[in-house]
C-alpha positions as CSV (number, residue, x, y, z in Angstrom):
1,X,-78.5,133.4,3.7
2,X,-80.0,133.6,0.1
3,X,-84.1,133.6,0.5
4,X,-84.8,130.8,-2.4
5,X,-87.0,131.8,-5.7
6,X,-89.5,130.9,-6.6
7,X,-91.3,130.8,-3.2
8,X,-93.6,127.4,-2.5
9,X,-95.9,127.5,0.6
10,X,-95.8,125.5,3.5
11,X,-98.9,123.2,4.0
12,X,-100.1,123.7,7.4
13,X,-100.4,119.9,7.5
14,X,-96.9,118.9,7.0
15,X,-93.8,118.8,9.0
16,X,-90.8,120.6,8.8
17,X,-88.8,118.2,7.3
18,X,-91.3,117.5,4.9
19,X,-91.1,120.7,4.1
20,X,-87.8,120.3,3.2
21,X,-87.8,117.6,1.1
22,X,-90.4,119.1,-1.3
23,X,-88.5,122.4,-1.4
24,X,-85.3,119.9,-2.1
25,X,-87.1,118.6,-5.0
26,X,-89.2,121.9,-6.0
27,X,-85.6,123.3,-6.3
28,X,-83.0,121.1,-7.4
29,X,-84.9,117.6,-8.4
30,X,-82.8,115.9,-6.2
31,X,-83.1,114.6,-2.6
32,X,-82.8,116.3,0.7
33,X,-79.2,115.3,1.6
34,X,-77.3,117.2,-0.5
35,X,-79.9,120.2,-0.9
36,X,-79.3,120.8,3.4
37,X,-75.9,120.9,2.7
38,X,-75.5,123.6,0.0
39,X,-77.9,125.8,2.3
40,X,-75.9,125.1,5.1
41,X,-78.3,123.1,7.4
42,X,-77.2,120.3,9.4
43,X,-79.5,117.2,9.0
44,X,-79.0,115.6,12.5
45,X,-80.3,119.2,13.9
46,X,-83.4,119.3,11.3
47,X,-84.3,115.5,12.0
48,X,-84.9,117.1,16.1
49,X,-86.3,120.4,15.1
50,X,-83.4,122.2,16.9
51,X,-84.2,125.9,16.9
52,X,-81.6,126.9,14.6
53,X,-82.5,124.4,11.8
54,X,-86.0,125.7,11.9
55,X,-85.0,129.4,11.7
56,X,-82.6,128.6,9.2
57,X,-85.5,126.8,6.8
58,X,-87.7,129.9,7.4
59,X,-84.9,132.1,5.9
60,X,-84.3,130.2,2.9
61,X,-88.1,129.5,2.2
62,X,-89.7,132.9,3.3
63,X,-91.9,131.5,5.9
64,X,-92.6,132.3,9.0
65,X,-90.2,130.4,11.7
66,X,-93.2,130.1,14.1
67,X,-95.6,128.4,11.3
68,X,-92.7,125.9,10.7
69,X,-92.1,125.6,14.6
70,X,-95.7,125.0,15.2
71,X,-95.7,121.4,14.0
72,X,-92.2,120.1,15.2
73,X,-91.2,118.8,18.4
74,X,-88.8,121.1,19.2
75,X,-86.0,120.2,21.8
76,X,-86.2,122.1,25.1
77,X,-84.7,119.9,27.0
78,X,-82.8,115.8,26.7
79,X,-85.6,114.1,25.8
80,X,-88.1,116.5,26.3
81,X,-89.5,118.7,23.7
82,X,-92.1,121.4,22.8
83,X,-95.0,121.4,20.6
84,X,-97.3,123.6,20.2
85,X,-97.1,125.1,23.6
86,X,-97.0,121.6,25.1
87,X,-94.3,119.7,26.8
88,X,-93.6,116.7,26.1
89,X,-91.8,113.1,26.2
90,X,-89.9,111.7,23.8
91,X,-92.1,108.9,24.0
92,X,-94.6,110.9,23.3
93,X,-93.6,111.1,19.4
94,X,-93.6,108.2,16.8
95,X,-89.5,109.1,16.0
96,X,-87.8,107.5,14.9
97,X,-90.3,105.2,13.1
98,X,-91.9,106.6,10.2
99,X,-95.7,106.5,10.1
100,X,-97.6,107.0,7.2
101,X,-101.5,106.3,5.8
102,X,-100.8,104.7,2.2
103,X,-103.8,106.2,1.1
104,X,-102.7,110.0,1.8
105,X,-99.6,109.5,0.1
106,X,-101.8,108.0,-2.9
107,X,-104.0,110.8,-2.7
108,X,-100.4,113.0,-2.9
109,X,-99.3,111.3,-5.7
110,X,-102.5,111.6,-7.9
111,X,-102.5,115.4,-7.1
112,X,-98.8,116.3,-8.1
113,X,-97.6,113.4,-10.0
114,X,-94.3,113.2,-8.0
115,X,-93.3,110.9,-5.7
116,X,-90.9,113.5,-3.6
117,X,-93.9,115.9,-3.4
118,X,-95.6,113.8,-0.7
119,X,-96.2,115.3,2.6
120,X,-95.3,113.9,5.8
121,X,-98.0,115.1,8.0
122,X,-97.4,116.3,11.5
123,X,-99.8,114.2,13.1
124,X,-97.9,110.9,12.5
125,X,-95.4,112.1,14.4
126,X,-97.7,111.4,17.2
127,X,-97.2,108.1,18.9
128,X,-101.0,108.1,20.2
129,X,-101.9,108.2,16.3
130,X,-102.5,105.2,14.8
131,X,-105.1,105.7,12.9
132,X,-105.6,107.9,9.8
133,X,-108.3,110.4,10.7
134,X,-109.3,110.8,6.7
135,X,-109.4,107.6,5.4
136,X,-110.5,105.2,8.3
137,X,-107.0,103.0,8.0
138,X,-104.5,101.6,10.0
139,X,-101.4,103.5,9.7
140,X,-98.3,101.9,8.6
141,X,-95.0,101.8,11.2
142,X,-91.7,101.7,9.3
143,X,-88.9,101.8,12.0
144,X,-85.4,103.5,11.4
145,X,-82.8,101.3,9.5
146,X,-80.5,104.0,8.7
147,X,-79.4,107.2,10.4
148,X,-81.5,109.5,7.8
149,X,-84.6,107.5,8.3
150,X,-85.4,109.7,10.6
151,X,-85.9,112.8,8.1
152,X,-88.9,111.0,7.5
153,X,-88.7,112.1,3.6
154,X,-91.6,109.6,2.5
155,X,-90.1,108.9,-0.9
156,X,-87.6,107.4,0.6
157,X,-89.8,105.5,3.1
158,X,-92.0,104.4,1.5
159,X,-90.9,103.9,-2.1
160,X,-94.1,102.1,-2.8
161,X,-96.0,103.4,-6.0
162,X,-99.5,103.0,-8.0
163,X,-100.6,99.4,-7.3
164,X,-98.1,98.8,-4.4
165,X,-99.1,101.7,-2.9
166,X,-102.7,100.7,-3.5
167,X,-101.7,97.5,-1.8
168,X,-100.5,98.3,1.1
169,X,-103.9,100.1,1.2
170,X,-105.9,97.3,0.7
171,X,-104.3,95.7,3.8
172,X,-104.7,97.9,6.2
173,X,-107.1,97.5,8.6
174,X,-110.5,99.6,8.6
175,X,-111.2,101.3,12.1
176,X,-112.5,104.3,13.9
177,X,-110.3,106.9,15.3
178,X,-109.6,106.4,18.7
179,X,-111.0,109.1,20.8
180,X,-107.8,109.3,22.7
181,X,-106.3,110.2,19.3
182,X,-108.9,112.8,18.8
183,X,-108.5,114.4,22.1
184,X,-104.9,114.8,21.7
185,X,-104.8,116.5,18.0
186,X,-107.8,118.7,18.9
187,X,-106.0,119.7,21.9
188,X,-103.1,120.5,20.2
189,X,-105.2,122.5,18.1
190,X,-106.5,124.5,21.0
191,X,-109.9,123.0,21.2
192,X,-110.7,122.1,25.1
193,X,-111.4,118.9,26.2
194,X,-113.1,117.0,29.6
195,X,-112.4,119.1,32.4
196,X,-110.1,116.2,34.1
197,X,-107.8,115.8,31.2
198,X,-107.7,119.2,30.8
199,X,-106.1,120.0,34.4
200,X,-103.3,117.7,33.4
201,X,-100.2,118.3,31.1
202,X,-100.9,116.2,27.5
203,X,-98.1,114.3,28.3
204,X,-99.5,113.3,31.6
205,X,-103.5,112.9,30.4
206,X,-101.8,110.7,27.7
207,X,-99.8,108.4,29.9
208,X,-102.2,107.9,32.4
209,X,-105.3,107.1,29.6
210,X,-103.2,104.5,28.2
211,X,-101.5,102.5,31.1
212,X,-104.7,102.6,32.6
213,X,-106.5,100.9,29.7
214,X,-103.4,98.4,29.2
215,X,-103.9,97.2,32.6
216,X,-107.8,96.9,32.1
217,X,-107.7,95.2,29.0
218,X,-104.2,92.9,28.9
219,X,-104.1,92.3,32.7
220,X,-101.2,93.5,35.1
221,X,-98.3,91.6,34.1
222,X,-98.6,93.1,30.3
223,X,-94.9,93.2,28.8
224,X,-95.2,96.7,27.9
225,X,-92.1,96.3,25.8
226,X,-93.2,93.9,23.4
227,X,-96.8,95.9,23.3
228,X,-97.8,96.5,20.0
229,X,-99.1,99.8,18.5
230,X,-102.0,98.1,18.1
231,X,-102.7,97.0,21.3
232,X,-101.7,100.8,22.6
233,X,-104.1,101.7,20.6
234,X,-106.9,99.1,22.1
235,X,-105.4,100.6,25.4
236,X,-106.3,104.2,25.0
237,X,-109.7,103.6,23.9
238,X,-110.2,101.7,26.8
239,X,-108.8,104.1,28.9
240,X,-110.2,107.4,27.2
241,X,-113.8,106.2,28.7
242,X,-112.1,106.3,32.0
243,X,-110.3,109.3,32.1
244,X,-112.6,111.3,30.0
245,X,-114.9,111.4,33.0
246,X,-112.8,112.4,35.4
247,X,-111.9,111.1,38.9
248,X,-115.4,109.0,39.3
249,X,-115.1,107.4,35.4
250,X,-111.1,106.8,36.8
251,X,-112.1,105.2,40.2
252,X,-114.8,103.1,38.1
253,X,-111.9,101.5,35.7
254,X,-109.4,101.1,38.8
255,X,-112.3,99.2,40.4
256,X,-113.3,97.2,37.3
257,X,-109.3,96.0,37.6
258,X,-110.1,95.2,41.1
259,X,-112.8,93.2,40.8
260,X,-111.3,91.2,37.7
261,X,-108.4,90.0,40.5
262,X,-107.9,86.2,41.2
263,X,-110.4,85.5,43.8
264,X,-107.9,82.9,44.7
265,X,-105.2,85.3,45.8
266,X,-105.0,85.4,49.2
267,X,-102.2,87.6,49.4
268,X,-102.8,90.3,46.3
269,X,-101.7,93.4,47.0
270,X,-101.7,96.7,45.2
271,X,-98.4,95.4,43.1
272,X,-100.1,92.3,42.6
273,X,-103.6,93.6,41.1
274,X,-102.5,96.8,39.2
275,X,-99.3,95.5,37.6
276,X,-97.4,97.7,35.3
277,X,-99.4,100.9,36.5
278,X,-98.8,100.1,39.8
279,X,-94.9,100.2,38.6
280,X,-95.2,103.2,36.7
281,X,-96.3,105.2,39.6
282,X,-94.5,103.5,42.2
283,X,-91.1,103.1,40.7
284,X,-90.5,105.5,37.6
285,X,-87.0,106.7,36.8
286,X,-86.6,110.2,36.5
287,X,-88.1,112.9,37.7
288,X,-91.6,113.0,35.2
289,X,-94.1,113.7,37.3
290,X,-97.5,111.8,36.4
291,X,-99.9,114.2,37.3
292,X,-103.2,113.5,39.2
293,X,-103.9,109.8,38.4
294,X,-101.3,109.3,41.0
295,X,-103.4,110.8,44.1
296,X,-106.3,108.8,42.6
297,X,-104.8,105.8,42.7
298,X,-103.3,106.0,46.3
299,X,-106.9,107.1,47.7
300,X,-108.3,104.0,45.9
301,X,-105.4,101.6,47.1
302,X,-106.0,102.9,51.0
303,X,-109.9,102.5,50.2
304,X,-109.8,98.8,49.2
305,X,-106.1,97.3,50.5
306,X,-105.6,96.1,53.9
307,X,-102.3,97.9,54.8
308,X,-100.8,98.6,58.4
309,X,-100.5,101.5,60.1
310,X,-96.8,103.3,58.6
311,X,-97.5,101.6,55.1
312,X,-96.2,104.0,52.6
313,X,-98.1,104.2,49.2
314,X,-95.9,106.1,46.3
315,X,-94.4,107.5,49.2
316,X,-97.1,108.5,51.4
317,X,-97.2,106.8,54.7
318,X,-100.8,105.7,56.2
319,X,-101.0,107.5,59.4
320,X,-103.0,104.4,60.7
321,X,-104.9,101.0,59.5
322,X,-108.1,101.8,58.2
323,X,-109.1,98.3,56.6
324,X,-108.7,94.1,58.0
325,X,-109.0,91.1,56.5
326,X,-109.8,88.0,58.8
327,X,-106.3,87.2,58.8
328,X,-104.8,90.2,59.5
329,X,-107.4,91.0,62.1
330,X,-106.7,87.7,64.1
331,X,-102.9,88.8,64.2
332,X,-103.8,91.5,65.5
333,X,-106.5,90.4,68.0
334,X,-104.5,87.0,68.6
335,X,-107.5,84.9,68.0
336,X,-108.3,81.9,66.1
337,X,-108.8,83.1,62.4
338,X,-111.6,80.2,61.8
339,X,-113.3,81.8,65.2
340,X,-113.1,85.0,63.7
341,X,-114.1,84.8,60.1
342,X,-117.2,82.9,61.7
343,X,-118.5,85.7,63.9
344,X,-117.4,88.1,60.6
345,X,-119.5,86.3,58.3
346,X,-122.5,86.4,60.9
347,X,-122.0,90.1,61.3
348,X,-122.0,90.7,57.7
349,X,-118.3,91.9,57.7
350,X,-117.0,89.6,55.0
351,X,-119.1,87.0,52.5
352,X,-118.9,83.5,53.2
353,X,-116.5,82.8,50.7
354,X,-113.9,85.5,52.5
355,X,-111.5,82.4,53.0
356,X,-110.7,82.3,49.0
357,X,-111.5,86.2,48.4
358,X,-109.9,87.7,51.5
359,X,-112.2,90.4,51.6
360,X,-111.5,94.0,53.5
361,X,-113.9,95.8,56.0
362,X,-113.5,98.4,58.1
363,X,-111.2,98.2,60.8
364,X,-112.4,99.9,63.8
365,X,-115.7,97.7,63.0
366,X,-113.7,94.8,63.0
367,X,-111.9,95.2,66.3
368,X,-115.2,95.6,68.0
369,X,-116.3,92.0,66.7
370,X,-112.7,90.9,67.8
371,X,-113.6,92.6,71.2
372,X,-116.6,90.8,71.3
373,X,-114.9,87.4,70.7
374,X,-112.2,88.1,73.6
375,X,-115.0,88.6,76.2
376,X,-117.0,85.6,74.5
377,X,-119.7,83.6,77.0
378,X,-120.6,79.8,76.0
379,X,-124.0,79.1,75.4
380,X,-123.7,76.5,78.4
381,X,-122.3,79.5,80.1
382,X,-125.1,81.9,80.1
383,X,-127.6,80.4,82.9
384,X,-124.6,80.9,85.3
385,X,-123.9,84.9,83.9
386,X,-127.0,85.6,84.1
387,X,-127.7,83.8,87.9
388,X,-130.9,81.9,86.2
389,X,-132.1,78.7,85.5
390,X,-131.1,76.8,82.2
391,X,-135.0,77.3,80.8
392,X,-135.1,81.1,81.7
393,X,-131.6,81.8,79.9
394,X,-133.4,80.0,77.1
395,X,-136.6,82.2,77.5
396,X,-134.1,85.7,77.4
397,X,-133.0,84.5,74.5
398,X,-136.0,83.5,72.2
399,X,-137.5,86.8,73.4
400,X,-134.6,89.0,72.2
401,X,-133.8,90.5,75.5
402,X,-130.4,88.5,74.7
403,X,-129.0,87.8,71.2
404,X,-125.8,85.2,70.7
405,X,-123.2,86.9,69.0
406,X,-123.9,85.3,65.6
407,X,-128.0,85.1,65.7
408,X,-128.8,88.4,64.9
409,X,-128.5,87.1,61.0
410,X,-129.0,83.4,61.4
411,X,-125.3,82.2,60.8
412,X,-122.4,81.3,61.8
413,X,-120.7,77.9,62.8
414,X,-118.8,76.8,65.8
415,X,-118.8,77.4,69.2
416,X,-119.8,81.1,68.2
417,X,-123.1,79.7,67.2
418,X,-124.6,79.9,71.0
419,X,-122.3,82.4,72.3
420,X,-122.4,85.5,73.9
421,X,-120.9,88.8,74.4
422,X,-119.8,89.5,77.8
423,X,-120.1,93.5,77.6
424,X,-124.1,92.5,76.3
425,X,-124.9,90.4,79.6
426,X,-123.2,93.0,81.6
427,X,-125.7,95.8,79.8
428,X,-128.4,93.7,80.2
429,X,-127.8,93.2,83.9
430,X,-127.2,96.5,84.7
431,X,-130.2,97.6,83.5
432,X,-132.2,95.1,85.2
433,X,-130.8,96.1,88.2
434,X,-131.4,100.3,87.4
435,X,-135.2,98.8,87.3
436,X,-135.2,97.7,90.9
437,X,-134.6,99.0,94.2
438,X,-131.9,97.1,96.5
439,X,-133.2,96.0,100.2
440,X,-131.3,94.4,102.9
441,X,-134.5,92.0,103.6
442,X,-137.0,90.8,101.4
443,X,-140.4,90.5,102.1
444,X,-142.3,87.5,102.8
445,X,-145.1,88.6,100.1
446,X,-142.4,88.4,97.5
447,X,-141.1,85.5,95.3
448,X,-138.6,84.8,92.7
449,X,-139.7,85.8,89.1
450,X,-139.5,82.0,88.5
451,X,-142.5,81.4,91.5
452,X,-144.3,84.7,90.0
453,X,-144.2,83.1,86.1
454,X,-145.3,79.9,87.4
455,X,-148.3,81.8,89.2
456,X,-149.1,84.2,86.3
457,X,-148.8,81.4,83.9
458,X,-146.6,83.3,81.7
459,X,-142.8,83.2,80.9
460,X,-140.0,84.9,83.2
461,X,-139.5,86.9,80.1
462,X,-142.4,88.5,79.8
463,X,-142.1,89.2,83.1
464,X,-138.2,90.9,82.8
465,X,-140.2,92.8,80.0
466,X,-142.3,94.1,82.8
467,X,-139.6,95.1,85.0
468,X,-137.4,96.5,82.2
469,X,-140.2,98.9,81.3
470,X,-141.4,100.0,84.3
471,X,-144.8,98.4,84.6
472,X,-143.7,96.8,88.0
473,X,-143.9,98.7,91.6
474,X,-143.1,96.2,93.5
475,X,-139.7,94.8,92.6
476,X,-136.4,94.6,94.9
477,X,-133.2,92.4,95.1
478,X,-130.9,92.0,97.6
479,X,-128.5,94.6,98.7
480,X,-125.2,93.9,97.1
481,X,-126.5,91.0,94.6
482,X,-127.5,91.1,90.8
483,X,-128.7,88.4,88.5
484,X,-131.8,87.0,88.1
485,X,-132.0,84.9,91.3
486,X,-131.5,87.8,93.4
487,X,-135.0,89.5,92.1
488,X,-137.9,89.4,93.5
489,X,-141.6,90.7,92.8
490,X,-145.1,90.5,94.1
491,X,-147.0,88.0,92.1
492,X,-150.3,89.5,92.4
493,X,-149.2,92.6,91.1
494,X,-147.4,90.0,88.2
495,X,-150.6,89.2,87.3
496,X,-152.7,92.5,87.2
497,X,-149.7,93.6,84.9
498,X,-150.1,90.7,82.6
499,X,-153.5,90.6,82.1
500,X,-153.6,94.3,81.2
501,X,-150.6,94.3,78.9
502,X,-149.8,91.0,77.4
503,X,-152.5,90.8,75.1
504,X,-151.9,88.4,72.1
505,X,-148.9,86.8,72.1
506,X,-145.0,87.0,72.2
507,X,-142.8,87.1,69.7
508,X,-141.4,83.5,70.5
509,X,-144.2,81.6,71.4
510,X,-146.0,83.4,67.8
511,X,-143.0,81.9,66.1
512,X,-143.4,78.6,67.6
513,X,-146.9,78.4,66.4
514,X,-146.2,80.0,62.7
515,X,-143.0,77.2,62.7
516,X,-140.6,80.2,61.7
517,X,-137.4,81.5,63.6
518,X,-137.9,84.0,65.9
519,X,-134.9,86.2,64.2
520,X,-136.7,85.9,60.7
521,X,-140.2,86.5,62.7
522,X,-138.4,89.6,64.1
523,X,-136.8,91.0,60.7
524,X,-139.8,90.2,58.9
525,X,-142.2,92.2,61.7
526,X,-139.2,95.6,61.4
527,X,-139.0,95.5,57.6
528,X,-142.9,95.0,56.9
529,X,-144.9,95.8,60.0
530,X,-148.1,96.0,58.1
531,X,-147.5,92.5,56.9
532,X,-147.6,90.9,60.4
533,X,-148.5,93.9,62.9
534,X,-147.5,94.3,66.6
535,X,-148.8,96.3,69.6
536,X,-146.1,97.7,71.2
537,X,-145.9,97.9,74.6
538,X,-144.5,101.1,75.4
539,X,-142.7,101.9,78.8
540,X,-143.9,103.5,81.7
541,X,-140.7,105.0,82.5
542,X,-136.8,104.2,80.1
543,X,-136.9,103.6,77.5
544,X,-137.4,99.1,77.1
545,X,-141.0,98.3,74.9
546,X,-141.8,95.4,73.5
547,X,-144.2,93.9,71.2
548,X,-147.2,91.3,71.4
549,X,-149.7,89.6,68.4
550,X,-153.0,89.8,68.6
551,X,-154.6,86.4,67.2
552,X,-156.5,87.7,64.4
553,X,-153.2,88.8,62.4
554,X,-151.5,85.8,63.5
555,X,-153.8,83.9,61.6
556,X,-154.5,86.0,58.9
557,X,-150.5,85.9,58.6
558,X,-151.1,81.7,58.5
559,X,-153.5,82.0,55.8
560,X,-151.1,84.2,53.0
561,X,-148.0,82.6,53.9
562,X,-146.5,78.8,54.1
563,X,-143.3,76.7,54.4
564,X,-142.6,74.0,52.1
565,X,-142.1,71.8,55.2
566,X,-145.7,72.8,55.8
567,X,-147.3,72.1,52.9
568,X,-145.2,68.8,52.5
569,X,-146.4,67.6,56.1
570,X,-150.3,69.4,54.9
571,X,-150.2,66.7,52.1
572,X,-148.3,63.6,53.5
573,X,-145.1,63.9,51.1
574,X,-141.9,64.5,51.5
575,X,-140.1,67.8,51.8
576,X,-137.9,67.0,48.0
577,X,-141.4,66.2,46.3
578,X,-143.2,69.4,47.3
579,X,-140.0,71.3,46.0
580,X,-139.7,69.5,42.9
581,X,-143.3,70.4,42.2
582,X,-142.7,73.8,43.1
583,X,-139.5,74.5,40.5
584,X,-142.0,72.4,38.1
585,X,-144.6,75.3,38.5
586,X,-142.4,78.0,38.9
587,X,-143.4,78.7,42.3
588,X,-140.8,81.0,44.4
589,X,-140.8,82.3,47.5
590,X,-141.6,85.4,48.3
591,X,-139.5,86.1,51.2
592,X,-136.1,83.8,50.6
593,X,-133.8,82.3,52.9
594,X,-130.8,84.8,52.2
595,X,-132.9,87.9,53.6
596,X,-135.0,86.7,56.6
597,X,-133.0,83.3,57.3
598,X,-136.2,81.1,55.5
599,X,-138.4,81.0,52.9
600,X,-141.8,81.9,52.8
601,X,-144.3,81.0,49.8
602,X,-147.8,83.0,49.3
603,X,-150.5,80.4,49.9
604,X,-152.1,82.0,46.3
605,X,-149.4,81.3,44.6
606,X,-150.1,77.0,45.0
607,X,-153.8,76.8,44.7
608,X,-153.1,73.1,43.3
609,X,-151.7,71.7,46.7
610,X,-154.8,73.5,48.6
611,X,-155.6,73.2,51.5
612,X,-152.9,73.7,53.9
């Protein structure tokens, strides 16, 4: 094949077939048709960079074939091609539109006069560029009308000139480049990008930055069909600050899509919440393999979904549940959903609202409050588990040595409200009976622990507290009996013990005098002991102590803190008036209801409704 004369250079910015075209002008003034014909080029193969049209330009131009190659898509494969080293989708490529910046083929025009000299630069052939990198604009998509259209000879597509050229540059929009679009070009220019993207093929770091971002910023159910390149291009920024930062940045965005759910859904699944990426990972055609983002996605589906054991996710079956909901966890447990999400909500499981959100926890954790709920005791029940009278079941209770399923954080509802957990009264009465010594006959010198708390003048209680830690020789129960009933101790040596170790006060009877719950005395004593301190009673043998408050820190206590209800009753007004005058004053609690089940106000803090 004849090498044509004079030689032009190829601009290391154009395309192939732009190429082409200028050398059809350069040579014969005419367009790029007929000139492919007389040097024996076929324009179907040159419009797909087909490895014999590129060789074939090279001879007749006197360039090098792998400078020509190195900014075409060249065809390895159907609908796969290489560029630059890379493989990649036909999708991946803006063909056959043609995309253009009006401004560069201005620019073109004011350097050689000539319309047919314009250069078609490789980068538009890029689907993920939208945006001309020189000039700031919006590019222009012009999509195929006729067969040749996809020569992309921008005379011909674009036959704009002068003022209508400048025109269509006036419209365009003014942006930033999209750092997706940046990535991609300087990748494909060898330059190394985040590590993430990096492990990825380009067509795979592509696809995944911008159906992530699509998701996150049109929602789920996005047509992608009728997507426009303007809202791809929204999509890859969006993405880009995901991906760009690896697995955590890509966890963050799935999450920020997971969050933005309906709360109303009761039933959202992983379909239902991720939408078109969910679908392009799940159900694909072909064998395109999206890289990475797939694994990512399954671990964050297990982490937050509430699937059965056997589920498969893109294929991967769980090997067992890891995560409930309320109403999955009944089904499971066969209880009473209502009971459930109650004792959930008091355990901290799930929010209050977990009806509406249906809210996922952990499910071994889960079972054990379902556990708990099959070996539930009634309130009204307890005096007869524990073989004690209805006050001392009471007495266990305020003093912590037993807790209702739900009191340990001051809610719940229902029956659950005063229950109890079987396996907790069993523990409670095997220790008790590891603390005395079983007889056959009981000694005259030794009463029931409800005789010995009447003769000590303190509770039965404090006096389990005694046994429990050791502090008491002298305490039996009959041989082949438990329960409180069945214990007996020497009230004399009841007494000795109290006097010597129940100094102050306990915990229920101090927050009978302070007016607060017990539970919120108790959290309030754990999380800040300097703020209400305790002497603990340690054990003489086990490992059971308990706590007692001296007099002096329960009233300094008094002083620094208040209720509302106390200062209300303190001034004679009602409970609305005192808050009302508090919101006025911008008075808040410094201890609030949500943490320690009430809220407590610093005395300082109202010196107008003095004294208290």
């Amino acid at each position: 094949m004849t090498q044509l004369f004079p030689h032009f250079p190829f601009d290391a910015i154009e395309t192939p077939q732009s190429y082409a075209a200028r050398l059809a002008w350069l040579h014969t003034g005419g367009s790029l048709l007929p000139f492919l014909h007389d040097m024996g080029i076929q324009p179907a193969e040159l419009m797909s960079s087909e490895p014999n049209a590129i060789a074939a330009l090279a001879e007749i131009s006197g360039e090098d074939v792998a400078t020509l190659a190195r900014n075409a898509a060249v065809r390895v494969a159907k609908r796969s091609y290489d560029l630059r080293g890379s493989r990649v989708s036909a999708e991946f490529m803006s063909r056959p539109a043609t995309v253009f910046c009006p401004a560069c083929l201005a620019k073109d025009d004011a350097v050689s006069g000539n319309p047919g000299l314009r250069r078609g630069r490789w980068i538009w052939t890029l689907s993920v560029v939208r945006t001309c990198p020189e000039h700031g604009l919006q590019l222009i998509e012009r999509a195929k009308e006729n067969w040749s259209d996809e020569l992309h000879v921008m005379s011909d597509r674009v036959p704009e000139c002068k003022q209508e050229l400048q025109r269509l540059t006036r419209d365009q929009q003014m942006r930033p480049v999209s750092p997706l679009q940046s990535y991609i070009v300087a990748r494909l220019s060898g330059e190394r990008g985040p590590e993430w993207l990096e492990a990825q093929t380009l067509d795979q770091a592509w696809r995944a930055t911008e159906m992530l971002g699509m998701v996150a910023v049109f929602g789920p159910d996005k047509n992608l069909q009728t997507a426009t390149r303007d809202e791809w291009d929204a999509a890859g920024r969006a993405g880009f600050a995901s991906t760009s930062r690896g697995e955590a940045g890509i966890k963050e965005g799935l999450e920020q899509i997971f969050q933005a759910r309906p709360r109303s859904a009761t039933n959202a699944g992983p379909q239902k919440v991720f939408g078109r990426l969910y679908q392009w990972l799940a159900f694909a055609k072909g064998k395109k393999d999206p890289g990475d983002i797939k694994r990512i996605m399954r671990d964050f589906i297990v982490d937050h979904f509430a699937l059965s054991s056997g589920h498969k996710v893109f294929g991967v079956a769980l090997p067992e549940r890891r995560l409930h909901t309320a109403a999955s966890l009944a089904s499971e447990a066969g209880l009473d959903v209502r009971t459930l999400r109650s004792v959930l909500i008091a355990k901290r499981l799930v929010p209050t609202d977990d009806e509406n959100v249906q809210v996922v926890f952990d499910a071994e954790a889960g079972r054990k409050v379902a556990n708990s709920i099959t070996r539930l005791v009634a309130g009204a029940g307890l005096p007869k588990a524990l073989g004690c009278t209805r006050p001392q079941a009471e007495q266990f209770v305020d003093e912590g040595l037993l807790t209702p399923i739900v009191d340990e954080f001051l809610e719940g509802y229902g029956r659950v409200r005063k229950a109890f957990d079987a396996a907790r009264i069993t523990n409670f009465l095997k220790d008790l009976d590891g603390a005395t010594q079983s007889v056959d006959l009981i000694s005259d010198d030794l009463v029931p622990i409800s005789k010995a708390a009447e003769r000590a003048k303190i509770s039965s209680a404090e006096i389990v507290h005694l046994i429990l830690g050791r502090h008491l020789e002298a305490v039996v129960r009959k041989f082949d009996s438990t329960g409180i009933a069945s214990i007996f101790v020497d009230s004399d040596e009841v007494k000795s013990a109290a006097n010597n170790l129940l100094v102050g006060s306990s915990f229920s009877s101090t927050a009978g005098r302070l007016k607060i719950p017990r539970q919120s005395l108790l959290k309030l004593a754990n999380k800040y002991p300097d703020l209400l301190p305790s002497q603990i009673v340690k054990p003489q043998a086990g490992t059971h102590e308990f706590g007692r408050f001296l007099e002096g820190n329960v009233e300094g206590f008094r002083e620094k803190f208040t209720t509302a209800i106390r200062v209300a009753n303190s001034r004679g007004v009602e409970l609305k008036v005192i808050l009302g005058r508090f919101k006025r004053a911008g008075v808040k609690p410094v201890f609030r209801h949500a943490d320690f089940g009430i809220n407590l106000y610093r005395t300082s803090d109202i010196p107008a409704l003095h004294p208290i």
